[in-house]
C-alpha positions in Angstrom: 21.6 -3.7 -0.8 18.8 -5.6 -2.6 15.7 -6.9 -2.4 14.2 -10.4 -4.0 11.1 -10.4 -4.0 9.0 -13.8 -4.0 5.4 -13.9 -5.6 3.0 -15.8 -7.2 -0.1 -14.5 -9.7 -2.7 -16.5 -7.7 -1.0 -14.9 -4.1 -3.5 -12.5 -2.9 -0.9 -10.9 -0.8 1.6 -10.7 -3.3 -0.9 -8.5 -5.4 -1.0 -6.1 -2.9 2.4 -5.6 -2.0 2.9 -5.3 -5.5 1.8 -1.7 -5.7 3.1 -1.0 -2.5 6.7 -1.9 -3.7 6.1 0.1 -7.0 5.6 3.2 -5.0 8.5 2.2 -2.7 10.6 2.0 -6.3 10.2 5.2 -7.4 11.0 7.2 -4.1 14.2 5.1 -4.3 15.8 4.8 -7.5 18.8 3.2 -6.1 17.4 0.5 -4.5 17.8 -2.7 -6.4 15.2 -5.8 -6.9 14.4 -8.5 -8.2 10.8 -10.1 -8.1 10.9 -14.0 -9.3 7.5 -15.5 -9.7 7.2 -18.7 -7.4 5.8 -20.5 -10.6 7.5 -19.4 -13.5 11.0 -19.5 -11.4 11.2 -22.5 -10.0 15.1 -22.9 -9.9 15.6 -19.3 -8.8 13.0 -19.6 -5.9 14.4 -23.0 -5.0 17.8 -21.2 -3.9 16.0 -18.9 -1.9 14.1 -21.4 0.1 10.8 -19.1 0.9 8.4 -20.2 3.4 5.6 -17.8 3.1 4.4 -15.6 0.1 4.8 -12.7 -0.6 8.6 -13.2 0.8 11.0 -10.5 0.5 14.6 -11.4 1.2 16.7 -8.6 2.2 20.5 -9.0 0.5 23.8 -7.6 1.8 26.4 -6.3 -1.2 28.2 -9.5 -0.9 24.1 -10.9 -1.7 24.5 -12.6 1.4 20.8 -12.9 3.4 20.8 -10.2 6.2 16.8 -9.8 6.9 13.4 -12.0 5.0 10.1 -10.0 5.4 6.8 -12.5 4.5 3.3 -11.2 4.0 1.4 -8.4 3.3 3.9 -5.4 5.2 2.6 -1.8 5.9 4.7 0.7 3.8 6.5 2.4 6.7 7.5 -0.5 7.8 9.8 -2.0 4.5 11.1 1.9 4.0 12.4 1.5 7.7 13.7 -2.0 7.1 15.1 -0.3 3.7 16.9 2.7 5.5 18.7 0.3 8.1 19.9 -2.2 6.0 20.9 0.3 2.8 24.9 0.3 3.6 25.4 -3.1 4.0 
């Protein structure tokens, strides 16, 4: 599994979750993700079509879309969405 992660610098969501996700990092090494910033990565943000931000787009190993998470999200909440969707 793996996680994009959709920001911007001027989000004021997006710079909390930041430290949220840092924490969520380092308790789980093998977790991979990616964070593309909504201005700098146009072309990359295009393909994942985001409607909110902070937008976190849950990815299967095929990196087929299997859950999206927007907003500011309480930490117990992603590690939950994290342990169901890690084997996929």
């Amino acid at each position: 599994m793996k996680v994009i992660k959709i920001g911007a610098t001027w989000c004021r969501g997006c710079k909390v979750m930041g430290p949220r996700w840092k924490e969520i990092e380092l308790e789980n090494p093998w977790l991979k993700t990616e964070f593309y910033d909504f201005d700098q990565n146009k072309e990359l943000v295009s393909k994942y079509n985001p409607t909110a931000m902070p937008s976190f787009i849950f990815l299967d190993k095929n990196d087929n879309e299997i859950l999206r998470l927007t907003g500011e999200i309480d930490k117990i909440k992603l590690i939950e969405a994290i342990d169901q969707n890690k084997d996929k």
